[in-house]
Backbone as numpy.savetxt, mean C-alpha at the origin, in Angstrom:
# Nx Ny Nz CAx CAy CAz Cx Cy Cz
-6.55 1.94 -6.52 -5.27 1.68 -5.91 -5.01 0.18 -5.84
-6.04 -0.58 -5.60 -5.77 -2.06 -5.45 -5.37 -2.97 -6.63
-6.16 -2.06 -7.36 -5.90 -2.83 -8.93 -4.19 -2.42 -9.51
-4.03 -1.04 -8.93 -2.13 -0.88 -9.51 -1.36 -1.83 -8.50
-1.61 -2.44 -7.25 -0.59 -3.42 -6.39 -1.16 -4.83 -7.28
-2.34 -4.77 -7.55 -2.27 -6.29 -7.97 -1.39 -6.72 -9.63
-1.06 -5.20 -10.45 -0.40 -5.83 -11.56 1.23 -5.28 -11.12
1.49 -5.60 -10.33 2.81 -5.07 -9.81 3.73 -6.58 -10.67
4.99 -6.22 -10.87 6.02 -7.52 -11.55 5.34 -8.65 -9.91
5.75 -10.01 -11.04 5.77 -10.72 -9.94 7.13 -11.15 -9.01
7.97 -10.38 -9.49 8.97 -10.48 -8.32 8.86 -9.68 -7.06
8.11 -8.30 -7.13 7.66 -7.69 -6.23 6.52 -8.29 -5.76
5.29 -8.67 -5.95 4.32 -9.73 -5.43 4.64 -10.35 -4.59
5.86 -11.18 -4.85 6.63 -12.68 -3.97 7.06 -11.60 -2.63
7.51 -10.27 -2.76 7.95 -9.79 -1.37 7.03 -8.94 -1.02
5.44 -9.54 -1.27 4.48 -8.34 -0.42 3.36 -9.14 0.17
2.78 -9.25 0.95 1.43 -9.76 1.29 0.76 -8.40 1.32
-0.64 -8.26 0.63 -1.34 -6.94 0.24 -3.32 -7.22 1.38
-3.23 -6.41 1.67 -4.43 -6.59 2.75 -5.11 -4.90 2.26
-6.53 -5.23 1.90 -7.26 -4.08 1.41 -8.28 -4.35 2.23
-8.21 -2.70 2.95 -9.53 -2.47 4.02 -10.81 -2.00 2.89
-11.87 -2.37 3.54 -13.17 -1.68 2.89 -13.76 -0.66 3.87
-13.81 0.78 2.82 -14.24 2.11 3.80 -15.36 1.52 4.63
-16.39 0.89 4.09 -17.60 0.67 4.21 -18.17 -0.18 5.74
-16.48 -0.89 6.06 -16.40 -1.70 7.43 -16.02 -0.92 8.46
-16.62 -1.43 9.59 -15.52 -1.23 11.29 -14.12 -1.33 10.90
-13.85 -2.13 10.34 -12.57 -2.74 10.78 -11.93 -1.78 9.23
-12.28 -1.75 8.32 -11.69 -0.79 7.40 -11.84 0.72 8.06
-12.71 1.27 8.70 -12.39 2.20 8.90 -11.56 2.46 10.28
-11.38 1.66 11.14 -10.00 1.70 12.42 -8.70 1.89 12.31
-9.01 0.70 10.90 -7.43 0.75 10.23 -6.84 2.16 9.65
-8.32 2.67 8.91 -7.74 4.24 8.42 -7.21 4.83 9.50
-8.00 4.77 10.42 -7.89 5.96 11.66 -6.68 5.85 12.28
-6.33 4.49 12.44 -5.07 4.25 13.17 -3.84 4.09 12.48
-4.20 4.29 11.11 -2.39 4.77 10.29 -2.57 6.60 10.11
-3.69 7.29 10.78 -3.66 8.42 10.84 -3.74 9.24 9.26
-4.43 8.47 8.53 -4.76 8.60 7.25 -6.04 9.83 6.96
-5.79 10.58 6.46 -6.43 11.97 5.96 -7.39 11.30 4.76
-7.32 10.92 4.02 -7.91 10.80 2.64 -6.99 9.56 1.79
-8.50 9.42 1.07 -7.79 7.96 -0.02 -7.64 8.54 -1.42
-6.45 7.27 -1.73 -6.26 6.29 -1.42 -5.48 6.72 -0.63
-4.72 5.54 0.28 -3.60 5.68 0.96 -2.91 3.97 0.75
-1.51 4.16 1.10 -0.95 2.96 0.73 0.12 2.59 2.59
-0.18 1.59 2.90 1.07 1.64 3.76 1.58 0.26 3.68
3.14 0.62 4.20 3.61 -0.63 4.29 4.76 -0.75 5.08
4.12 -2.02 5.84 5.11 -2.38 7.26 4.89 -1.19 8.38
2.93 -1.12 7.92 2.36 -0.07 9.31 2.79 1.58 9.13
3.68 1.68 8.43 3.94 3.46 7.69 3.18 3.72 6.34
2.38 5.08 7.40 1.69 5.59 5.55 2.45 6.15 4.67
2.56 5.24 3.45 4.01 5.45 2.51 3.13 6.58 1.47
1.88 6.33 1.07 1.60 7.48 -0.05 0.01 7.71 0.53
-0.66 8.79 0.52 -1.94 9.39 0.90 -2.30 10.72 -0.32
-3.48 10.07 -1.00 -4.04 10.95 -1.45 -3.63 10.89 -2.95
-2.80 9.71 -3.24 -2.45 9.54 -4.71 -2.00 7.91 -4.76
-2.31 7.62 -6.22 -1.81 6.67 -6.66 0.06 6.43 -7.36
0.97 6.38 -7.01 2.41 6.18 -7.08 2.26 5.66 -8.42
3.76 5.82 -9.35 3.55 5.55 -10.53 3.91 3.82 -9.72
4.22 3.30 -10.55 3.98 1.58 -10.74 6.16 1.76 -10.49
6.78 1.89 -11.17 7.96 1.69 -10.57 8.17 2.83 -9.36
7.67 3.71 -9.24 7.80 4.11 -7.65 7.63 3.70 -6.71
6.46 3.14 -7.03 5.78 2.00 -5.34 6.55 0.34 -5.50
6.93 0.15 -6.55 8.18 -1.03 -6.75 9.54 -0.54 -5.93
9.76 0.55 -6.58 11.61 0.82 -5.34 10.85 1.07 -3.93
10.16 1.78 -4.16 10.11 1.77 -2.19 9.58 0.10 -1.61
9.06 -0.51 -2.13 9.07 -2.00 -1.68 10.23 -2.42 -1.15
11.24 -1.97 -2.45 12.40 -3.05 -2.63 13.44 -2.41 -1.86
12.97 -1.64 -1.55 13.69 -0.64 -0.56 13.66 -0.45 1.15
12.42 -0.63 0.94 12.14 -1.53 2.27 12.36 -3.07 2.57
12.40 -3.78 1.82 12.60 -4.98 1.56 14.13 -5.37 1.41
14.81 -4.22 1.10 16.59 -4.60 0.66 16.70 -5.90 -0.06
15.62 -5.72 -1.16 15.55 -6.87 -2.58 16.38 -6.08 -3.22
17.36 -6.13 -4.35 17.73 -5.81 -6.05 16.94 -6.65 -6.98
């Protein structure tokens, strides 16, 4: 999952700061617990779990950015 946000266009890049928990930590696993996350991957953004349990095609997880973002 980290590797499809990192080749995202770089116009979407410029409107994301991307923060990847590691299962393997405290602090990666709180974060799961507390977006109420079932299974990975999961993606959230702006604190809502936007996708769980799949990877989004590459312009799907671009409009919902930009959609949240109210970029064109």
């Amino acid at each position: 999952m980290a590797e499809s946000v990192r080749v995202l266009p770089d116009e979407i890049q410029k409107m994301i700061d991307v923060k990847e928990w590691d299962m393997r930590t405290r602090e990666g696993i709180q974060r799961f617990t507390s977006l109420k996350a079932r299974s990975l991957p999961s993606v959230a953004l702006d604190g809502d779990l936007v996708y769980e349990a799949l990877i989004p095609r590459q312009e799907e997880l671009c409009d919902e950015i930009r959609h949240r973002y109210h970029a064109d």
